[in-house]
C-alpha positions, -999 to 999 in steps of 0.1 A, spaced: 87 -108 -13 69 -112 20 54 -85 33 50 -95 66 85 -98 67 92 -63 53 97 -30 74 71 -6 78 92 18 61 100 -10 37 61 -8 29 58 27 25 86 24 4 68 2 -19 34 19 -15 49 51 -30 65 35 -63 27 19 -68 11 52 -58 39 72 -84 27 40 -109 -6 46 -101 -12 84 -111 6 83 -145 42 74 -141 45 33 -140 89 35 -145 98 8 -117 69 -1 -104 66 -34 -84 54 -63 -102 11 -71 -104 23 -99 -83 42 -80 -54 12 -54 -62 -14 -82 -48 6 -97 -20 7 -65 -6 -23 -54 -7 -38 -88 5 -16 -85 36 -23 -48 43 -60 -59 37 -59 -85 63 -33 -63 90 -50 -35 101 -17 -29 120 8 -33 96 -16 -8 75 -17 19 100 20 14 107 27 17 69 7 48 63 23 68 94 64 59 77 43 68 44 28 101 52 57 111 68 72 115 34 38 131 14 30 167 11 3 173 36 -16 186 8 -17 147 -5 -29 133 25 -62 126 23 -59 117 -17 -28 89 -6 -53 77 19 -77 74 2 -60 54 -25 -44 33 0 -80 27 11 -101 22 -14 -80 14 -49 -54 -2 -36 -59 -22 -5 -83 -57 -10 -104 -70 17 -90 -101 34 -94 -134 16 -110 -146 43 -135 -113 43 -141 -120 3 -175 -130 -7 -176 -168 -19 
């Protein structure tokens, strides 16, 4: 998998199975591996980040918004490579 050459709705997609995975229900989550590419590239593309959550939230509850965000955010997104402390 390459994320950048994935859809945005393609991400979201993917961001829900690891969200679902995430909160207690891991049947057919994505791969650790597929986990950390992702969240490398949406680390380093603040565009493809924002473009992902808008396909993404259009799916969620309102209600969920602000705790998918803030997963997306915080637990599940890493800071570019090149941002990373040495």
């Amino acid at each position: 998998m390459r994320p950048a050459d994935l859809t945005s709705t393609e991400i979201a997609d993917l961001l829900s199975q690891m969200y679902v995975a995430d909160h207690g229900h891991p049947d057919d989550a994505p791969g650790q591996q597929q986990r950390t590419e992702l969240a490398d590239y949406l680390g380093c593309h603040d565009e493809a980040r924002a473009s992902a959550w808008e396909a993404w939230s259009a799916e969620l509850n309102p209600a969920d918004w602000d705790t998918a965000e803030y997963w997306l955010d915080v637990e599940f997104i890493e800071p570019c490579p090149e941002q990373r402390a040495i």
